[in-house]
C-alpha positions as a printed Julia matrix, in Angstrom:
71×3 Matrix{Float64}:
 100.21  -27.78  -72.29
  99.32  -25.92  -69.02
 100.78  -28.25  -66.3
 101.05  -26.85  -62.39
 104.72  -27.06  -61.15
 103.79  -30.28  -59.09
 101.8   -32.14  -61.62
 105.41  -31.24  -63.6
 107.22  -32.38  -60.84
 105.44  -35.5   -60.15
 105.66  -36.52  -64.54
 109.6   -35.68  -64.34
 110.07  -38.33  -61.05
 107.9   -40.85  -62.85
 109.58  -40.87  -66.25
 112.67  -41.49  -63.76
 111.8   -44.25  -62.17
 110.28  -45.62  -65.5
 114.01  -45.18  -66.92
 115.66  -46.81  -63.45
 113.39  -50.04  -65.01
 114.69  -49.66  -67.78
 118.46  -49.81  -66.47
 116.59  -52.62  -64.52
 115.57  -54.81  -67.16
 119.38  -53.75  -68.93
 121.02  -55.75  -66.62
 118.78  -58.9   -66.81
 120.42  -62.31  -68.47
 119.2   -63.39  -71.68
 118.39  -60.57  -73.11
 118.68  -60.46  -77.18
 120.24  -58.03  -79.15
 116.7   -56.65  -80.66
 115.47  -56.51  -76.99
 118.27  -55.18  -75.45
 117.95  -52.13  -78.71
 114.16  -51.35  -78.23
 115.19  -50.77  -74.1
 117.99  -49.1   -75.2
 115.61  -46.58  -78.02
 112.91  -46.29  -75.3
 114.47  -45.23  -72.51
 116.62  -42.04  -74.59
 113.11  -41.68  -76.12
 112.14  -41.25  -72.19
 115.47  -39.03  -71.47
 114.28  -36.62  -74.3
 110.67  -36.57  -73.51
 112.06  -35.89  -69.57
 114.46  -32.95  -71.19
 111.31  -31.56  -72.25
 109.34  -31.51  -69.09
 111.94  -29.95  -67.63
 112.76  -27.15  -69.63
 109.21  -26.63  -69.79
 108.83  -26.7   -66.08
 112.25  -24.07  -65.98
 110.36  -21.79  -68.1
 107.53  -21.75  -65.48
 109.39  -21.15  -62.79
 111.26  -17.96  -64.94
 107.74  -16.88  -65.8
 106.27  -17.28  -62.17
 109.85  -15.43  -61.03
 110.87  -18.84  -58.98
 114.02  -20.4   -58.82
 114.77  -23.64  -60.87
 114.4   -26.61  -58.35
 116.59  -29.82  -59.44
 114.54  -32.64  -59.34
């Protein structure tokens, strides 16, 4: 993968918001167990694939001699 530190940036902010609707559709009424468990599974699926942007985007900053910016 050979992303530029805003195309990084701009993946990390949208698998955020995607996981704010997912606290989002958490709080709806109604929900059933098996629905509330696949929103639950997808959005640490979306934590860990966000982890991994940003330790990837870390390591290009170290490599580029930046600082790490918190997103």
């Amino acid at each position: 993968m050979n992303l530029s530190a805003k195309a990084l940036r701009f993946v990390i902010e949208a698998l955020h918001h995607y996981q704010e609707y997912h606290d989002h559709r958490l709080r709806q009424e109604g929900l059933t167990e098996e629905e509330v468990s696949d929103i639950v599974n997808d959005r640490q699926y979306l934590e860990a694939i966000k982890k991994d942007f940003e330790k990837y985007r870390d390591e290009l900053m170290r490599q580029r001699g930046g600082v790490k910016a918190d997103a």
